[in-house]
C-alpha positions as CSV (number, residue, x, y, z in Angstrom):
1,X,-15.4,-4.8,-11.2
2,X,-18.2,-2.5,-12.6
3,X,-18.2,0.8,-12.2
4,X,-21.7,1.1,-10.6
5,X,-22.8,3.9,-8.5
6,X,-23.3,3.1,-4.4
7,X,-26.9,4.2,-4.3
8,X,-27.2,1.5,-7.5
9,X,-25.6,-1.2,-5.7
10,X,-27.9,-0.9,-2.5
11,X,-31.1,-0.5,-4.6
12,X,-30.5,-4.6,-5.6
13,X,-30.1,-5.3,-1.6
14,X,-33.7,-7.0,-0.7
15,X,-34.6,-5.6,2.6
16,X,-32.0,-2.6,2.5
17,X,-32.2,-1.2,6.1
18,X,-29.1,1.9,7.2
19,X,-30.5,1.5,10.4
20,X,-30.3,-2.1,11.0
21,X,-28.0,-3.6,8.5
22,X,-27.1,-7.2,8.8
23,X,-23.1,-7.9,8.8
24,X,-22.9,-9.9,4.9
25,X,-24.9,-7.1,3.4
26,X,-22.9,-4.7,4.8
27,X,-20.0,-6.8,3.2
28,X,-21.6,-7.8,0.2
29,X,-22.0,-3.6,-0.5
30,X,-18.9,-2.6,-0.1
31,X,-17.2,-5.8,-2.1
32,X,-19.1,-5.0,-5.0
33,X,-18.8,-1.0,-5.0
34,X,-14.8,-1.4,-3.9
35,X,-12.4,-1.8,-7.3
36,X,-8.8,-3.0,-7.6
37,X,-5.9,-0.9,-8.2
38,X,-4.3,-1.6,-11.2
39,X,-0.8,0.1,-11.4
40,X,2.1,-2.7,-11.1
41,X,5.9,-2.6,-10.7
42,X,8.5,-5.2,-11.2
43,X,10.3,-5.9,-8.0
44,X,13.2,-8.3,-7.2
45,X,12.4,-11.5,-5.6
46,X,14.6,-10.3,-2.5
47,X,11.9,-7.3,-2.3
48,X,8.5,-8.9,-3.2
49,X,7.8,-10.8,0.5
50,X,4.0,-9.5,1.1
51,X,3.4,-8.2,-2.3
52,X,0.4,-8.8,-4.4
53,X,1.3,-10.6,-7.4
54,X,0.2,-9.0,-10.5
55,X,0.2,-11.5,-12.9
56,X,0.0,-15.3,-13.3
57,X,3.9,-16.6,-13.2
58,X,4.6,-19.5,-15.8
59,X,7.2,-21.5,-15.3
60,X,9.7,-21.6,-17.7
61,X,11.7,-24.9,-16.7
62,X,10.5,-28.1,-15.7
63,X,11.4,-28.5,-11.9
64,X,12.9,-30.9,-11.5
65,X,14.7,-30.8,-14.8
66,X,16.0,-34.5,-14.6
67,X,14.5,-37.7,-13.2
68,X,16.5,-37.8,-9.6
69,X,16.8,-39.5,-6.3
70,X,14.8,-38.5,-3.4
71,X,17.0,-40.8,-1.2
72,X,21.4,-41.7,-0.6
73,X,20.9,-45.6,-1.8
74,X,21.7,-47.4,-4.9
75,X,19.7,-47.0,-8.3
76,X,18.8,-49.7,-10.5
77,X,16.3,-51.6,-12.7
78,X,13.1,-51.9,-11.2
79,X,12.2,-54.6,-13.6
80,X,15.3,-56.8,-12.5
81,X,13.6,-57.4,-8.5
82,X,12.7,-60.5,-8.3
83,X,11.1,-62.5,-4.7
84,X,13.8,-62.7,-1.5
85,X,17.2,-61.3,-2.2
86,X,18.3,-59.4,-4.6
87,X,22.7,-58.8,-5.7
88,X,23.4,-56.3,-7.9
89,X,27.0,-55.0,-8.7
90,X,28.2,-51.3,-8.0
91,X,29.8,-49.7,-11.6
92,X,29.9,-46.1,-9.8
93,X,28.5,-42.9,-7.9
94,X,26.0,-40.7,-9.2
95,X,26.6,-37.1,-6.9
96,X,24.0,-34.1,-7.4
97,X,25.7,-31.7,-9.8
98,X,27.7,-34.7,-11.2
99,X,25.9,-37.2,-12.8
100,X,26.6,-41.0,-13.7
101,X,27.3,-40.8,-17.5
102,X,28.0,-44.7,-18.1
103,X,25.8,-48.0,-19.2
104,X,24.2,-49.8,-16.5
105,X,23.8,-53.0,-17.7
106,X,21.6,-56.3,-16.6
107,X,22.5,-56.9,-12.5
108,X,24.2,-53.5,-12.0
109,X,23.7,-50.4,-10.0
110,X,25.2,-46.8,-9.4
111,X,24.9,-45.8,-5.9
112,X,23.3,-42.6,-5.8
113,X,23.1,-39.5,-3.4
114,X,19.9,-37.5,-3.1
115,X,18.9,-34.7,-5.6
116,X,21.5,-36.8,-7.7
117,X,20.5,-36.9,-11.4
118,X,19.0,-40.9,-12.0
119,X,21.4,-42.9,-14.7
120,X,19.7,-43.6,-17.9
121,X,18.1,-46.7,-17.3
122,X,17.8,-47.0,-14.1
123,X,14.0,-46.4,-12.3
124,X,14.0,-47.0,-8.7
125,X,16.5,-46.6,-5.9
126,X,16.4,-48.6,-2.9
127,X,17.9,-46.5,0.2
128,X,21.7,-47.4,1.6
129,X,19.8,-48.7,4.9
130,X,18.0,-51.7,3.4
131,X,21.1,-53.1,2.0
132,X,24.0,-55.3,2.5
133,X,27.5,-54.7,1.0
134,X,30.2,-56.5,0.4
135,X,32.8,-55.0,-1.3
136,X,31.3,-53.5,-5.1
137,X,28.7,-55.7,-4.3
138,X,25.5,-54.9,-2.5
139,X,22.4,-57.3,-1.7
140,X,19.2,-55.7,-1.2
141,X,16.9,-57.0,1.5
142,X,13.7,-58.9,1.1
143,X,10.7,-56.4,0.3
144,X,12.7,-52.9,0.9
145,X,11.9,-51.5,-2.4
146,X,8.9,-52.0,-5.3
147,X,10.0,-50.9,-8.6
148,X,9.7,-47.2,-9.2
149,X,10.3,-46.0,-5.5
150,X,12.5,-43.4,-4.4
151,X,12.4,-41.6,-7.7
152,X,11.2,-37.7,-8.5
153,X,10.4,-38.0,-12.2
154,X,11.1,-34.6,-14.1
155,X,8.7,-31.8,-14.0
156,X,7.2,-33.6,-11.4
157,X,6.9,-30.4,-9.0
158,X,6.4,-28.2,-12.2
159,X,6.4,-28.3,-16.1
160,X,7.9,-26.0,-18.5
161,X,4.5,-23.8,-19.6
162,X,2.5,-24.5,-16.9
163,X,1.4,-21.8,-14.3
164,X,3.4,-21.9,-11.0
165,X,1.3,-19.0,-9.2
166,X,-1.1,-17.5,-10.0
167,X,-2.1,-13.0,-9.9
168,X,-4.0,-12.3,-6.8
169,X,-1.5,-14.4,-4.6
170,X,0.3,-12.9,-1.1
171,X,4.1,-13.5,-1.9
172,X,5.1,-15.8,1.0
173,X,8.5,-16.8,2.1
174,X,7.5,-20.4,0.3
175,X,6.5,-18.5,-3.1
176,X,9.6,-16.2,-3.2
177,X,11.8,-20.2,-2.6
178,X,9.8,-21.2,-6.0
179,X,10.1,-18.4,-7.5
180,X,13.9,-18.5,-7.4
181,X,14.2,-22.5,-8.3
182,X,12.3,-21.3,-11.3
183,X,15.1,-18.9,-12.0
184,X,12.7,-15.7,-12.2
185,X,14.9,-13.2,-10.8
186,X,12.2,-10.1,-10.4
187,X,8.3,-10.4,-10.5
188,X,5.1,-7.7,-11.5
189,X,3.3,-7.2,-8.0
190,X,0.5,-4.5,-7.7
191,X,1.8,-1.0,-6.6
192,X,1.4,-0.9,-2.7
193,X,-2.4,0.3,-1.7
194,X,-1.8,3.9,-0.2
195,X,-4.1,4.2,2.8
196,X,-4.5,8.1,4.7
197,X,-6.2,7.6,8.3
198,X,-6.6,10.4,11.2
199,X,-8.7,10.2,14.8
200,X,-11.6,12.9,15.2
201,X,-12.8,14.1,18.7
202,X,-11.9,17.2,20.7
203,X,-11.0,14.9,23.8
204,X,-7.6,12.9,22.2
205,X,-4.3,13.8,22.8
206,X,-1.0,12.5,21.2
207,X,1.6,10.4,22.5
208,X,4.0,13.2,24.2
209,X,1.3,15.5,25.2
210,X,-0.1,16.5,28.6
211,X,-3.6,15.2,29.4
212,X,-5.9,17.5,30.5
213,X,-8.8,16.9,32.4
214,X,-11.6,14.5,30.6
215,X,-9.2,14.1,27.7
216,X,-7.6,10.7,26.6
217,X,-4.3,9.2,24.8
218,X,-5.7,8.4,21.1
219,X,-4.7,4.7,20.9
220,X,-6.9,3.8,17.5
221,X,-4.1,5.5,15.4
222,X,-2.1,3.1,16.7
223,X,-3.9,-0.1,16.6
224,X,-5.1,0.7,12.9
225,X,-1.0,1.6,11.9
226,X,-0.4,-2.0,13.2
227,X,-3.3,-3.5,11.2
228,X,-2.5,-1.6,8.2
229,X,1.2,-2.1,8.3
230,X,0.3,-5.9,8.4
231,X,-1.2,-6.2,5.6
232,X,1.8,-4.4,3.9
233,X,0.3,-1.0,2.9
234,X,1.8,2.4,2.2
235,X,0.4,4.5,5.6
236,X,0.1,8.3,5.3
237,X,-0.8,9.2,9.5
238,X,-2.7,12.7,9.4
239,X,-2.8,12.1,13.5
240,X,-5.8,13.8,15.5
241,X,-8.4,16.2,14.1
242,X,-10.5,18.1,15.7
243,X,-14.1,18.4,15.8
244,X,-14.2,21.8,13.8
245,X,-16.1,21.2,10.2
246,X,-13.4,23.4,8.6
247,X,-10.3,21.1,10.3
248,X,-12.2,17.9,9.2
249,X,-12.7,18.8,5.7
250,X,-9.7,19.9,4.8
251,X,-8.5,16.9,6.4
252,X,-10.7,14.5,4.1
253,X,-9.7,16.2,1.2
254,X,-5.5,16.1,1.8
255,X,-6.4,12.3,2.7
256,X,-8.1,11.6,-0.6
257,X,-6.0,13.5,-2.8
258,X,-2.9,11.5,-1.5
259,X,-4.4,7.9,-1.0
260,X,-6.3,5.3,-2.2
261,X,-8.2,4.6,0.9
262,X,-9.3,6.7,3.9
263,X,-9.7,5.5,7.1
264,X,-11.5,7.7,10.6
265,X,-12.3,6.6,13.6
266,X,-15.2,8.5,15.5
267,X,-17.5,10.5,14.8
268,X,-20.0,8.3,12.9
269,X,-22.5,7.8,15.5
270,X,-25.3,8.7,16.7
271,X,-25.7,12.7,17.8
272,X,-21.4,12.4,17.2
273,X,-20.3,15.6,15.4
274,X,-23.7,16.0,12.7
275,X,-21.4,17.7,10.6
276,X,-19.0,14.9,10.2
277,X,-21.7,13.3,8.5
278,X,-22.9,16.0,6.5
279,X,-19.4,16.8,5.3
280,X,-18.5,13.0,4.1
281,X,-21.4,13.1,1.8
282,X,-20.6,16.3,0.6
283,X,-17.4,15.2,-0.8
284,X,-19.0,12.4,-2.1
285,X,-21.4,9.1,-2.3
286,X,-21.7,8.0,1.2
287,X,-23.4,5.5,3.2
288,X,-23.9,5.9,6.8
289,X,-24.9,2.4,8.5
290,X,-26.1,1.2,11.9
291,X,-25.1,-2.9,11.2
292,X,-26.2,-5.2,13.4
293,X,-23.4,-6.5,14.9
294,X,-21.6,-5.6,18.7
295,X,-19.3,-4.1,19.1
296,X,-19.1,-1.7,16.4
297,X,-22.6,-0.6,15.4
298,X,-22.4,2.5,13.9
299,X,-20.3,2.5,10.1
300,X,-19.8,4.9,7.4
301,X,-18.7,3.9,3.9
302,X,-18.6,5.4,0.3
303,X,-16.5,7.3,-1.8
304,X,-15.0,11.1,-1.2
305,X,-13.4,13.2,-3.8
306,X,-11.2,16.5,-4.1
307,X,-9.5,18.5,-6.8
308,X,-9.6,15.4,-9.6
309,X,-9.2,12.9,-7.3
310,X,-11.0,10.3,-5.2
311,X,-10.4,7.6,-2.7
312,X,-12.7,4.9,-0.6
313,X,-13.9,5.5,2.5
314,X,-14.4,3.6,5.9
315,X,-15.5,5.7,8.8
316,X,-15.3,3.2,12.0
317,X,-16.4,3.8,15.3
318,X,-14.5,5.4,17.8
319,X,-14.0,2.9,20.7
320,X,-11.0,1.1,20.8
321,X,-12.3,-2.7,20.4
322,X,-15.0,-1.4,18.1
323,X,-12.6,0.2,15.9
324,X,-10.6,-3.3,15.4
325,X,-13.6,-5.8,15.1
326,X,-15.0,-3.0,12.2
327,X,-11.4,-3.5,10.4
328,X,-10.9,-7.2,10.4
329,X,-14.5,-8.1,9.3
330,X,-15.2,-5.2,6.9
331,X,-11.9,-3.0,5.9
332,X,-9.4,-6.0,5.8
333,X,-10.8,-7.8,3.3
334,X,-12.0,-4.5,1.2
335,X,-8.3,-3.5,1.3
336,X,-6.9,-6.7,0.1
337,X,-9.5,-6.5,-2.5
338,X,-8.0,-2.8,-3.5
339,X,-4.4,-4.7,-3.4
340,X,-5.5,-6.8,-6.0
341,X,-5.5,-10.1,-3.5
342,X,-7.5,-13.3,-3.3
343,X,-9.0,-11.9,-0.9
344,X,-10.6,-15.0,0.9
345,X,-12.8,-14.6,4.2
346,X,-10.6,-15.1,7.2
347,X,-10.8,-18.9,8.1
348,X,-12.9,-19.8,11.0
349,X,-12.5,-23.0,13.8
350,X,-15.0,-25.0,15.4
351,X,-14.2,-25.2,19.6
352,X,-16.4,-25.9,22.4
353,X,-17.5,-22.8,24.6
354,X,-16.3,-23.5,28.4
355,X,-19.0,-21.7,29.6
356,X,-22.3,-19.9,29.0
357,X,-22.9,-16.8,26.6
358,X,-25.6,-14.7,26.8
359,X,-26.6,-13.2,23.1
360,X,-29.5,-11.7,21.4
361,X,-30.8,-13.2,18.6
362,X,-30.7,-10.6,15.0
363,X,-27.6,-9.6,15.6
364,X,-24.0,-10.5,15.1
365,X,-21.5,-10.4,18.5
366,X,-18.0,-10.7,18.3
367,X,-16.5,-11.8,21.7
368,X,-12.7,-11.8,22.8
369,X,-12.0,-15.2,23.8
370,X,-8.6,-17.7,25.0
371,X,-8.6,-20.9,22.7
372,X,-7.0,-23.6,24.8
373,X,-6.4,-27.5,24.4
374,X,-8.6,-28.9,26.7
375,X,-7.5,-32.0,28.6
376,X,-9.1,-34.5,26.0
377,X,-6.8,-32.7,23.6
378,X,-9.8,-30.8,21.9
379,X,-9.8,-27.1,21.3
380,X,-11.4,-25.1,23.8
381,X,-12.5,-21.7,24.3
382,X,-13.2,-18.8,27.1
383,X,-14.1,-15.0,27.2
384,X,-11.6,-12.7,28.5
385,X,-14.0,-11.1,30.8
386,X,-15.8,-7.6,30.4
387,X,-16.9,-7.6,27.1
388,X,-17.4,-3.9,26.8
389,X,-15.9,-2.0,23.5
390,X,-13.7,0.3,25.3
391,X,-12.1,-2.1,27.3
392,X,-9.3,-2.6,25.0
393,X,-7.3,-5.4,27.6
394,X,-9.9,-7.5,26.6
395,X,-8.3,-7.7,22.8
396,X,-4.8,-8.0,24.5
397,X,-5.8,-10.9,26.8
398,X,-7.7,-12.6,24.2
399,X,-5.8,-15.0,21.3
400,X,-9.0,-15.1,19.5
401,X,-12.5,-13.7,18.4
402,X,-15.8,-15.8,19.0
403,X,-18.0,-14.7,16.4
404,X,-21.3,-15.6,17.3
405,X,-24.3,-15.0,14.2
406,X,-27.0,-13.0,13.7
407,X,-29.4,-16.2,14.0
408,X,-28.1,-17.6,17.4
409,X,-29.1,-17.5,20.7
410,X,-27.4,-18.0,24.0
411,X,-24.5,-20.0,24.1
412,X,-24.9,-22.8,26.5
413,X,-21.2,-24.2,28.5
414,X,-20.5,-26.8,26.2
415,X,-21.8,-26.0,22.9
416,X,-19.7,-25.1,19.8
417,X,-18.9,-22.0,18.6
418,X,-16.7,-20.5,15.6
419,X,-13.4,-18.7,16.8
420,X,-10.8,-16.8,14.7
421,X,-8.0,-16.7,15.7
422,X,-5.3,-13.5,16.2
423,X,-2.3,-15.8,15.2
424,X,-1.0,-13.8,12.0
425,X,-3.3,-11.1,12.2
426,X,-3.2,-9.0,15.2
């Protein structure tokens, strides 16, 4: 990553508009102002599930070590089949862990159990199902086995030098499983990202508190704790700050002195609390963006820092759907980039819209929607109802977002449309 300035960055954006940004420019800034965080720690395997890998893992060992049987059968001389029939002799048993150490000789065979070390020799194992036996004799039937099948040839999942994952990768339950065959008892992962958030607004209330009249429970401190804790960082929870400049500074500044990232909601809009603006780019180089997209218009973004210190900052919007749609398709993937991830755009299908959707052209619109299998088995989708980005029932109905692009138009009942889906990620 360079270490370019924001007001650099958005001077090479053609058409740079704050007050109507499209959705990828908005992205595009804030990917190539974000930067990595590079302190690592060696973890045990037991302990890395959801880490960030820090550095390419080369595998020490071939895996498998050995040639061995992928099947229970009988392992012989490929070169020996000839057409119909085939009898071979049984000289012994070749179990996994204790391998066949004898000669197998012209028209013999070692039975063999799966996993089981192959004797030397011997290429291709025919399975115990397509065979015959008759005492230490077994026939194999006509066209069960070509020479060379059933066999796992050493290193043929990995090779001794080769890289088996590579830095940037999500440790998975699969990855940990390889990492262990591999014999790598502890692995360097990135230190976990540290992200501060708070709610502004003179209106929320805590969980536990009374509400009084025109005020409301704060539920984006909870929505974003669940977001954040899924993508497995360390959360610092400043709760609810009011709208008083002094409050909200000292607020930003604790939250940038002890994290990596900042996260608000409210207070970036329109007419919202002026001095929420003004204080933000005090502290720092901030953008302040109206991006064409619905929900979620109105964005802040930049960099604050305090005392020595300094940390990236995303000011979403304060309604509750608006606050979530702003996250996945802009903080999510900034974070991951922090962590040091492959941070890939989150995948996208293609279903059929089971009815109309009205949309305006020049700008994006993310909808709540129910993916279904319809009843020619294809993928099918529906809105939740009341689109509006308060109504936060319509994110907990929905199993999906229909993301809808800046260039389209109305949606008519049949068309295709992209959906992601909340599997995994809400």
């Amino acid at each position: 990553m360079t270490n370019r300035s924001l007001s650099d960055i958005v001077s090479c954006v053609t058409g740079y508009d704050p007050e109507a940004l499209p959705v990828e420019q908005a992205q595009h800034i804030i990917r190539e102002f974000l930067k990595p965080v590079e302190a690592l720690e060696k973890v045990a395997i037991r302990s890395a599930l959801g880490r960030v890998l820090a550095q390419d893992m080369v595998s020490p060992i071939n895996v498998p070590a050995h040639d061995n049987s992928a099947m229970d059968g009988y392992a012989f001389r490929g070169a020996e089949l000839q057409p119909g029939e085939n009898a071979f002799r049984v000289i012994g048993t070749s179990y996994a862990g204790q391998a066949f150490d004898g000669t197998v000789a012209a028209g013999e065979c070692v039975q063999i159990m799966t996993g089981a070390m192959m004797p030397a020799g011997c290429d291709t194992v025919v399975p115990q199902e397509f065979v015959k036996t008759d005492g230490e004799r077994i026939t194999i039937l006509p066209g069960a086995v070509q020479p060379g099948d059933n066999r796992r040839l050493q290193g043929e999942d990995l090779s001794a030098g080769k890289v088996a994952l590579k830095r940037g990768a999500i440790l998975r339950p699969a990855h940990l499983g390889l990492l262990a065959s591999l014999g790598i008892a502890e692995v360097p992962v990135r230190r976990k990202l540290r992200v501060a958030f708070f709610s502004t607004g003179d209106e929320l209330r805590s969980l536990g508190e009374p509400l009084d009249e025109g005020s409301v429970y704060d539920s984006n401190r909870y929505t974003i704790h669940g977001m954040l804790t899924r993508l497995g960082c360390d959360i610092i929870d400043m709760g609810v700050v009011r709208d008083d400049p002094a409050l909200l500074e000292a607020a930003l500044r604790s939250a940038c002195e002890n994290a990596d990232a900042v996260i608000t909601s409210g207070g970036v809009s329109v007419g919202a609390a002026d001095y929420t603006k003004q204080i933000m780019a005090r502290l720092g180089e901030m953008n302040f963006w109206k991006i064409g997209m619905r929900p979620g218009r109105p964005m802040a973004f930049g960099r604050i820092s305090s005392n020595g210190k300094s940390a990236f900052l995303f000011g979403l919007p304060g309604n509750p759907v608006a606050v979530m749609v702003t996250f996945y398709f802009f903080a999510r993937e900034a974070l991951l980039q922090m962590m040091g991830a492959d941070a890939a755009p989150l995948p996208m299908a293609r279903v059929k819209s089971l009815s109309p959707i009205r949309k305006k052209a020049g700008r994006t619109e993310y909808q709540r929607g129910i993916v279904s299998r319809g009843t020619d088995g294809d993928l099918q989708v529906s809105l939740t109802g009341s689109q509006g980005s308060g109504i936060l029932r319509s994110m907990t109905d929905a199993n999906c977002i229909v993301v809808l692009p800046d260039e389209r138009g109305n949606v008519a009942s049949g068309d295709s449309v992209d959906v992601m889906m909340f599997e995994g990620l809400v």
